[in-house]
C-alpha positions as CSV (number, residue, x, y, z in Angstrom):
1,X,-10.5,3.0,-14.3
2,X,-9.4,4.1,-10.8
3,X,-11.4,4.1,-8.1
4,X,-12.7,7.7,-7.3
5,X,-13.1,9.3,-4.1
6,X,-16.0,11.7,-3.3
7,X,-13.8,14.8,-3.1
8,X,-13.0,13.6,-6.9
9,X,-9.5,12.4,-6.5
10,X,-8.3,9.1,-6.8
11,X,-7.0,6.4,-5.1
12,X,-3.1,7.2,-7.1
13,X,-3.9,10.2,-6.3
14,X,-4.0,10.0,-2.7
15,X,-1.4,7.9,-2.5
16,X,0.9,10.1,-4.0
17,X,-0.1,12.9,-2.0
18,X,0.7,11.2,1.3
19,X,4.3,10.1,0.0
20,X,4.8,13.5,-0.6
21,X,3.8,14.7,2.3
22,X,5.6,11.9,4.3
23,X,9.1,12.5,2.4
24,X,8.5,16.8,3.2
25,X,8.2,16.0,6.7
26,X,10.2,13.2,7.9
27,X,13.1,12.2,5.3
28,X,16.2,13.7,6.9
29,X,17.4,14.1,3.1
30,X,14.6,16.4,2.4
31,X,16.3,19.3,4.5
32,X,19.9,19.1,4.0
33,X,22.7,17.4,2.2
34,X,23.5,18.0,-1.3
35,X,21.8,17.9,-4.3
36,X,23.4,14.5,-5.4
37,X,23.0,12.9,-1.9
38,X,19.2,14.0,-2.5
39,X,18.8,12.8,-5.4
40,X,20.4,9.3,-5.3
41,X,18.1,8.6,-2.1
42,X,15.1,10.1,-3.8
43,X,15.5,8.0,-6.6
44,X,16.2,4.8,-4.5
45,X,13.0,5.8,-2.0
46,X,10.7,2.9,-1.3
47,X,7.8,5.3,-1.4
48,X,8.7,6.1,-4.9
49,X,7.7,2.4,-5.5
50,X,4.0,3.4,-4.2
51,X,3.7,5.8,-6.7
């Protein structure tokens, strides 16, 4: 069982939160290119491999 924080969320949890947060804010594929360009990086994203 994962480990739970005391706001209740896990430790996956968290961890997917702050990819998310990391790839809305600083990935230069997050705003711009095309939808193929995003989705081939996306998909080859080392913090996918967190997740």
């Amino acid at each position: 069982m994962a480990e739970i924080n005391p706001d209740g969320s896990s430790v996956v949890q968290i961890i997917e939160a702050v990819c998310d947060e990391i790839c809305r804010h600083y990935c230069k594929y997050a705003d711009g290119g095309t939808q193929d360009e995003l989705d081939e990086h996306c998909n080859n994203c080392p913090l996918e491999k967190l997740q």
